[in-house]
NUVOFI-679518 format. One record per residue (C-alpha): x, y, z; residue number from 1. Coordinates in steps of 0.5 Angstrom, whole numbers, plus 500, padded with zeros to 3 digits. Layout:
BEGIN
<kenu><xx>X</xx><yy>Y</yy><zz>Z</zz><resi>NUM</resi></kenu>
...
//
This chain:
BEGIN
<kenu><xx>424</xx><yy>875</yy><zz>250</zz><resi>1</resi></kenu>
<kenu><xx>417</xx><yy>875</yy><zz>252</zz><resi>2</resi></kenu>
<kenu><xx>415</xx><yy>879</yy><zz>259</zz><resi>3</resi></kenu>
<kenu><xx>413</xx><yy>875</yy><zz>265</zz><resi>4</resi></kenu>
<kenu><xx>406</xx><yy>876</yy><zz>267</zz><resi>5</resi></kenu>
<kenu><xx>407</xx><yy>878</yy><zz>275</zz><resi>6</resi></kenu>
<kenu><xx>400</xx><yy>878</yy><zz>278</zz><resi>7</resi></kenu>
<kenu><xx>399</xx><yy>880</yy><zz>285</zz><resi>8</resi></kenu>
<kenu><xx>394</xx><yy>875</yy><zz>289</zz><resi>9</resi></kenu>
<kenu><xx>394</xx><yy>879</yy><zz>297</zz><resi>10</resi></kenu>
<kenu><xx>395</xx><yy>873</yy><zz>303</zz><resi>11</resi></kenu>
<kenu><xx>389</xx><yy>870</yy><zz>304</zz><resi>12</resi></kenu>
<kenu><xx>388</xx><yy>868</yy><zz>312</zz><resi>13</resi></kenu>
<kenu><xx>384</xx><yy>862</yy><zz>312</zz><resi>14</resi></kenu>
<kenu><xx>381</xx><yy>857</yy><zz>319</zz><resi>15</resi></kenu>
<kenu><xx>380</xx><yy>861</yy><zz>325</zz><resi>16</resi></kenu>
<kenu><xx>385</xx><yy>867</yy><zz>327</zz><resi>17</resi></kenu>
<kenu><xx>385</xx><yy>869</yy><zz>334</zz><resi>18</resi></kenu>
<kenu><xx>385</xx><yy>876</yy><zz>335</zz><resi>19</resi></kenu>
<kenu><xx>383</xx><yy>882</yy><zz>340</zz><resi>20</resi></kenu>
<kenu><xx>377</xx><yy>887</yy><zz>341</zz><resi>21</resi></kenu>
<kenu><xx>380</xx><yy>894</yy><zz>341</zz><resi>22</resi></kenu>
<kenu><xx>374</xx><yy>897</yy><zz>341</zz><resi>23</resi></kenu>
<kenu><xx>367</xx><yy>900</yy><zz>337</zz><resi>24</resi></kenu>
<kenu><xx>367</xx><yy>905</yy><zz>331</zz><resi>25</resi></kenu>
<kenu><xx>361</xx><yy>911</yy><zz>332</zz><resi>26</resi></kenu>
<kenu><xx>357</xx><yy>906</yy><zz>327</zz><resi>27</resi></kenu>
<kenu><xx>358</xx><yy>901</yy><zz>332</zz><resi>28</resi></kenu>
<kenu><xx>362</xx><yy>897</yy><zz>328</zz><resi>29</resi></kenu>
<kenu><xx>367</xx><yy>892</yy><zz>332</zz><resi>30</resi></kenu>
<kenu><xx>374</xx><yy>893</yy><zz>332</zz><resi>31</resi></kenu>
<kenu><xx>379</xx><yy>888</yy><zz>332</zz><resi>32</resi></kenu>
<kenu><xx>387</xx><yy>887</yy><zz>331</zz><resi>33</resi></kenu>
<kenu><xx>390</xx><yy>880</yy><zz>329</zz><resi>34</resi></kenu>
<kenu><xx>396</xx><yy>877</yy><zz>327</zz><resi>35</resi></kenu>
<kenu><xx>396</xx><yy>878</yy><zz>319</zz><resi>36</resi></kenu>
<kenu><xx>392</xx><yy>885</yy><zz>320</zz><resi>37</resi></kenu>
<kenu><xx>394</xx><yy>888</yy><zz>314</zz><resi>38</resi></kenu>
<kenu><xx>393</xx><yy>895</yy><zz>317</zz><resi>39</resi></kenu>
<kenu><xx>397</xx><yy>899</yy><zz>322</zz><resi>40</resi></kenu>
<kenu><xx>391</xx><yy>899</yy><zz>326</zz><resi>41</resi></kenu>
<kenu><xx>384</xx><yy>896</yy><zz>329</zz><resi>42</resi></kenu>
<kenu><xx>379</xx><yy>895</yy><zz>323</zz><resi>43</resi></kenu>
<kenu><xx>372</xx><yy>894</yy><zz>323</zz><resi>44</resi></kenu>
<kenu><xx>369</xx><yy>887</yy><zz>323</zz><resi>45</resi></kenu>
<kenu><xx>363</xx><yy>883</yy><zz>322</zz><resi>46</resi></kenu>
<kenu><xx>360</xx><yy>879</yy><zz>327</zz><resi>47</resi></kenu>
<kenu><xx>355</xx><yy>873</yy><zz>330</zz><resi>48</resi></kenu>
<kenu><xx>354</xx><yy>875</yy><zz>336</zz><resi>49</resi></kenu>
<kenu><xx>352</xx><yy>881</yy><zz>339</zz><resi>50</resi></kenu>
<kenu><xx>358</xx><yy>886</yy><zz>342</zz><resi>51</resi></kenu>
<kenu><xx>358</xx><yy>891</yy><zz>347</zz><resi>52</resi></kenu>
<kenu><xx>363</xx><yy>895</yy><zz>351</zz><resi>53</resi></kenu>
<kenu><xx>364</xx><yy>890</yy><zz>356</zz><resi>54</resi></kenu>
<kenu><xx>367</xx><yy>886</yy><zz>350</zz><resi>55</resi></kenu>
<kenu><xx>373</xx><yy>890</yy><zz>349</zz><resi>56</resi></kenu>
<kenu><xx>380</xx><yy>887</yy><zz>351</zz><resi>57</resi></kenu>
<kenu><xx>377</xx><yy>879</yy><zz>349</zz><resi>58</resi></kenu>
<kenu><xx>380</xx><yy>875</yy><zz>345</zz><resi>59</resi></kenu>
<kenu><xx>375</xx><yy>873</yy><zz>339</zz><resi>60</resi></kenu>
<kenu><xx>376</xx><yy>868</yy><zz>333</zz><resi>61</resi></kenu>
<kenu><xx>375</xx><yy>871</yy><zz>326</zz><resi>62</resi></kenu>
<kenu><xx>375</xx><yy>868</yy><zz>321</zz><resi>63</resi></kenu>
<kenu><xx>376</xx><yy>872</yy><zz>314</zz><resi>64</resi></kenu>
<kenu><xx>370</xx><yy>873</yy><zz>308</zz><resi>65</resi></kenu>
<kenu><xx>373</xx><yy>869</yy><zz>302</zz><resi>66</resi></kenu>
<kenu><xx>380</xx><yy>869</yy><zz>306</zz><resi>67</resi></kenu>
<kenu><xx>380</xx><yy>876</yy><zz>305</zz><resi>68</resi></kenu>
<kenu><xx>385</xx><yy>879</yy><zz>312</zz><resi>69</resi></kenu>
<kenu><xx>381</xx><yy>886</yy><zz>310</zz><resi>70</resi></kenu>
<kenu><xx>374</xx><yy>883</yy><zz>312</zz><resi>71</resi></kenu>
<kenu><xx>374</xx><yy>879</yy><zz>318</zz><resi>72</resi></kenu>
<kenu><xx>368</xx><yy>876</yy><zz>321</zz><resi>73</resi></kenu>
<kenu><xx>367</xx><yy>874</yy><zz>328</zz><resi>74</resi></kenu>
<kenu><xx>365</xx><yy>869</yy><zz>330</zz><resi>75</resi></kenu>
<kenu><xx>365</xx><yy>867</yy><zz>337</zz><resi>76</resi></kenu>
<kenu><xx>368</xx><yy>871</yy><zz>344</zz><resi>77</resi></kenu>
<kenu><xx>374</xx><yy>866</yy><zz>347</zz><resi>78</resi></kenu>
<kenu><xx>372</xx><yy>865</yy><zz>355</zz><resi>79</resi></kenu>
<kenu><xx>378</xx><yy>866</yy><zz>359</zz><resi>80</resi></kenu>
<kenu><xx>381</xx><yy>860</yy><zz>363</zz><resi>81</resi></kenu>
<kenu><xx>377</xx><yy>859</yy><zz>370</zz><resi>82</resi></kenu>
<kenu><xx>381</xx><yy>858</yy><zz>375</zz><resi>83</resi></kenu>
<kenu><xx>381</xx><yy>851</yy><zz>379</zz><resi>84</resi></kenu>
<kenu><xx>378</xx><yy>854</yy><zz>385</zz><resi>85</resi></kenu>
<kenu><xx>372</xx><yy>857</yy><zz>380</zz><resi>86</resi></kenu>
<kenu><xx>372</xx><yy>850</yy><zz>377</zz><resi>87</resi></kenu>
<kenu><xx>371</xx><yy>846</yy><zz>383</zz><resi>88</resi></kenu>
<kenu><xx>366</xx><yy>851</yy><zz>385</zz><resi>89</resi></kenu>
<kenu><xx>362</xx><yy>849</yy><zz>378</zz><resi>90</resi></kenu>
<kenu><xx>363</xx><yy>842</yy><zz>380</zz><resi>91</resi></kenu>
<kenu><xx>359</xx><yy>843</yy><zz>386</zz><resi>92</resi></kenu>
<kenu><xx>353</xx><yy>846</yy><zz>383</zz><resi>93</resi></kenu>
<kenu><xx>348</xx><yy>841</yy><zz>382</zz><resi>94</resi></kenu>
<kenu><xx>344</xx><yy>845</yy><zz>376</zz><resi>95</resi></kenu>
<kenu><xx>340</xx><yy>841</yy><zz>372</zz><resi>96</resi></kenu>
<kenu><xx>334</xx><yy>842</yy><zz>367</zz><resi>97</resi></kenu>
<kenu><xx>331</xx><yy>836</yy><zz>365</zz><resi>98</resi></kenu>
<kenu><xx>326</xx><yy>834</yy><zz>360</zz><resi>99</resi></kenu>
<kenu><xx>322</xx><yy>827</yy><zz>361</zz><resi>100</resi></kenu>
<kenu><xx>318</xx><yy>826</yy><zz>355</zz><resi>101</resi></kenu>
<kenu><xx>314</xx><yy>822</yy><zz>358</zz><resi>102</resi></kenu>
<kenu><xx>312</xx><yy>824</yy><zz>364</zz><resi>103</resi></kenu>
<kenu><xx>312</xx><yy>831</yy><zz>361</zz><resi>104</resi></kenu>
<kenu><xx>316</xx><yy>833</yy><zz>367</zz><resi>105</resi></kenu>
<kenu><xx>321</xx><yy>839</yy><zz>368</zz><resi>106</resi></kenu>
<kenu><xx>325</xx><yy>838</yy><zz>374</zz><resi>107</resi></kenu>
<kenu><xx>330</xx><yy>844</yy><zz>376</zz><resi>108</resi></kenu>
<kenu><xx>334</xx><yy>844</yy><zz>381</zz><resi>109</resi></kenu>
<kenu><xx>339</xx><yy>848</yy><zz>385</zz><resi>110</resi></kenu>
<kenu><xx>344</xx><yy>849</yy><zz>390</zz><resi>111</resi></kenu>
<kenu><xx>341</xx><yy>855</yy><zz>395</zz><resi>112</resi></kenu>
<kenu><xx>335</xx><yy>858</yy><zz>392</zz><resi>113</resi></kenu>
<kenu><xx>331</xx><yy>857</yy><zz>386</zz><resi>114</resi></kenu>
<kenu><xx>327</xx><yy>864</yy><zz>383</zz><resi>115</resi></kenu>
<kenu><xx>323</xx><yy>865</yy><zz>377</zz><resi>116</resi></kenu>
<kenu><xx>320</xx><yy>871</yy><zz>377</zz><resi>117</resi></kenu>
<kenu><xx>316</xx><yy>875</yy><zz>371</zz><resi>118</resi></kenu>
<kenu><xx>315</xx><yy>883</yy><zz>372</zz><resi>119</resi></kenu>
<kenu><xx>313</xx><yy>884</yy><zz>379</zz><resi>120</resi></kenu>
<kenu><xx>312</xx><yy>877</yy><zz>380</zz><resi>121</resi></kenu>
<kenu><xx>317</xx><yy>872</yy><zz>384</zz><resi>122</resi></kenu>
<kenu><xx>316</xx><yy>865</yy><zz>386</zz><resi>123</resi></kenu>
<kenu><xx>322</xx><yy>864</yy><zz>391</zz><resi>124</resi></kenu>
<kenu><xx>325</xx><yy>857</yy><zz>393</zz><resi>125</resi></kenu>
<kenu><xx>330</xx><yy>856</yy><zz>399</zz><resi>126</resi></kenu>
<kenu><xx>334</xx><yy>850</yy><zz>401</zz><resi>127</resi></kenu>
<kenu><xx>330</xx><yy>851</yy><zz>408</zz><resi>128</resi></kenu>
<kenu><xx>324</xx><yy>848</yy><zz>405</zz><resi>129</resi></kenu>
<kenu><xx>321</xx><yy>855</yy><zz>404</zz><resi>130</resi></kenu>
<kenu><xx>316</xx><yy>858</yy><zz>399</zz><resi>131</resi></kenu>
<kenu><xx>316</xx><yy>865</yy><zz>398</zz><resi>132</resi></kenu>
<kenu><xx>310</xx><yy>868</yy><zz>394</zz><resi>133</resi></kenu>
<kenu><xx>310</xx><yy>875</yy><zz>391</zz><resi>134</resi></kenu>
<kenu><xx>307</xx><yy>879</yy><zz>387</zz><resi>135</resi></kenu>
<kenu><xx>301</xx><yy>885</yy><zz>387</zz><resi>136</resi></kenu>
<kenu><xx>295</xx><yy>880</yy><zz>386</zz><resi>137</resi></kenu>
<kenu><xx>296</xx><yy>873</yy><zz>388</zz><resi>138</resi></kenu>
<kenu><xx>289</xx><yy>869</yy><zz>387</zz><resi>139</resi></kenu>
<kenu><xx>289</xx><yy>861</yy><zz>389</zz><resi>140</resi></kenu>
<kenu><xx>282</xx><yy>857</yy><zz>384</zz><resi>141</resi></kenu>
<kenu><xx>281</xx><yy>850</yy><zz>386</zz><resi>142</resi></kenu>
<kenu><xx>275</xx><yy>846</yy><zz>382</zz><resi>143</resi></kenu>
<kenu><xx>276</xx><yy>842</yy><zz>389</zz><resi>144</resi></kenu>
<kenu><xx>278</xx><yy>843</yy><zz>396</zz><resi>145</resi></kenu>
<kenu><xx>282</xx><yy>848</yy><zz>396</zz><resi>146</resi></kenu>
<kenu><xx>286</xx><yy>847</yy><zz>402</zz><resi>147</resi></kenu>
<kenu><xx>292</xx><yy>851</yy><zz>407</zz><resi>148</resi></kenu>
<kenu><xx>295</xx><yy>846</yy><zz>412</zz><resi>149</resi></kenu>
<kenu><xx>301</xx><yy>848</yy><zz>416</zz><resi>150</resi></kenu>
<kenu><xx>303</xx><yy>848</yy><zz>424</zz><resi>151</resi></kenu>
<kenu><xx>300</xx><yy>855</yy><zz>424</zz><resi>152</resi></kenu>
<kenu><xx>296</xx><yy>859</yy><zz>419</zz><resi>153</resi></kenu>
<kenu><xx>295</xx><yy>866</yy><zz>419</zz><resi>154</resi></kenu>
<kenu><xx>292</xx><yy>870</yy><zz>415</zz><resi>155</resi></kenu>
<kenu><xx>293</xx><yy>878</yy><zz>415</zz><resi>156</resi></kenu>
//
């Protein structure tokens, strides 16, 4: 009688497995647990995205290196579910960026204030109808009438 051949082929995880961020080893390696971990404990694992400290207890979506349990890859960070005062309130802003390409226009609107700012630089715009300028230099070229208009002006 002939021996059987038995050959061992570990599980292989494939598709996406959620698992949880435990924490980073000291060579920043990202450490996960997940179902099917094939270790007691949380193991390194490769990532798509940048990880830090804040990450850990998030849940993650691995996927496995050639189906392989023993070497994850993260590929994205799970968002929790908003809550349905949060959704609303995502409901209610109105913040759009659009892009008109024949007009060239790029039109940024928000609900309260609008900053854009550059080192010491600020451009600030309220709801009020304010504009606010600042910065350490603030210089205003015209190859036209350069002109300052209000219901008062002052200066100094």
């Amino acid at each position: 009688m002939k021996p059987k051949d038995i050959s061992f082929n570990p599980p292989t995880l494939d598709g996406v497995v959620i698992g949880m961020v435990m924490g980073l080893d000291p060579d920043r390696s990202v450490l996960v647990v997940f179902p099917g971990n094939p270790s007691d404990t949380a193991i390194p694992a490769r990532t798509t995205q940048p990880m830090s400290s804040a990450d850990i207890g998030c849940e993650v979506a691995l996927m496995f290196e050639a189906g392989n349990p023993a070497a994850p890859i993260i590929v994205g960070r799970l968002l929790r579910p908003a809550e349905p005062s949060e959704i609303e309130e995502m409901e209610q802003v109105p913040t759009t960026v659009q892009i008109d390409g024949g007009e060239e226009t790029t039109l940024v609107t928000g609900k309260e204030m609008i900053v854009l700012r550059c080192g010491r630089a600020s451009i600030s715009l309220t709801k009020a109808g304010k504009i606010l300028l600042r910065g350490t230099y603030i210089s205003s070229r015209s190859s036209g009438m350069n002109r300052i208009k209000g219901g008062s002006v002052h200066l100094n």
